[in-house]
C-alpha positions as a printed Julia matrix, in Angstrom:
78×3 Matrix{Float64}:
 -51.47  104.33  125.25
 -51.63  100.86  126.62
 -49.72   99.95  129.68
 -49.89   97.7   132.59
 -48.06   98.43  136.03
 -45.33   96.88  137.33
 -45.53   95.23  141.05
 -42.93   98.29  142.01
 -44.89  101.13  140.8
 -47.86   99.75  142.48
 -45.83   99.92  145.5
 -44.18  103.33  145.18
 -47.46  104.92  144.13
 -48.81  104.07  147.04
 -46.0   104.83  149.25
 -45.88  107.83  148.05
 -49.8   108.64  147.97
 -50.23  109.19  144.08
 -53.69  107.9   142.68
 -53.59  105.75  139.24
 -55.33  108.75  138.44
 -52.66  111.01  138.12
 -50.48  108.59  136.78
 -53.15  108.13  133.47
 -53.02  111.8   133.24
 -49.87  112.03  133.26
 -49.14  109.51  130.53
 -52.02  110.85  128.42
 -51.51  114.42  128.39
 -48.0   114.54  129.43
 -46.39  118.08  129.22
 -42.98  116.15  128.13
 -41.71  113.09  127.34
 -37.86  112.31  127.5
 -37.03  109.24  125.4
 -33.58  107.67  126.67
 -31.38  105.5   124.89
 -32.47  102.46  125.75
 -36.28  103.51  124.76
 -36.93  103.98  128.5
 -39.55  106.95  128.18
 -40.05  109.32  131.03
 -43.7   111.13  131.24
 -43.63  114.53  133.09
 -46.22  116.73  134.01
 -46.49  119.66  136.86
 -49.68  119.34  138.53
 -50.75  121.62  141.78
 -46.67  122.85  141.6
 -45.29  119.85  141.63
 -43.29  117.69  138.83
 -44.94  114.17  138.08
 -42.62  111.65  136.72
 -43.58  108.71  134.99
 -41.27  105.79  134.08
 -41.91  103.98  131.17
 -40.43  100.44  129.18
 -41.74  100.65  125.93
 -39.78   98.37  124.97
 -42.92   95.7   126.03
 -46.52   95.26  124.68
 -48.19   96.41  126.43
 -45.36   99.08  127.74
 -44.8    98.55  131.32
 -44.19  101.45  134.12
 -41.74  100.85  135.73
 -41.71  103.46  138.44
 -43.35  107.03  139.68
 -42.51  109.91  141.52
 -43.6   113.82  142.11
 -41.55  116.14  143.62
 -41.45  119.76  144.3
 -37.68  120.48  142.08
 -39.45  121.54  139.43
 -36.47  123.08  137.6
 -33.92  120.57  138.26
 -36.18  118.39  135.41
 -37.21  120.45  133.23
């Protein structure tokens, strides 16, 4: 999938210490996707027990994400 990051996920990934790394994995071998109504996709992924969440515009071309997060609720998202 092509993407390019948004100035705020650049921030928030590293304000909150996650590596572009993760982020690829998570968008390439996510474990679910969640496509809302306004095509906003939403990559998840656990990884080391915790929840990876990836926010994605595909409504762009190259999609655009918007946003990133982990945390530790697992079953609150899934």
């Amino acid at each position: 999938m092509l993407f390019e990051f948004s100035s705020h996920s650049l921030e928030q990934i590293k304000l909150r210490s996650i590596t572009k790394e993760i982020v690829e994995l998570v968008i390439n071998e996510p474990d679910e996707i969640i496509i809302e109504e306004n095509n906003q996709q939403i990559f998840q992924k656990i990884i080391e027990n915790y929840l990876y969440r990836v926010f994605v515009n595909s409504n762009k071309t190259p999609s655009i994400i918007k946003t990133v997060y982990r945390t530790s609720k697992i079953n609150k998202y899934l």
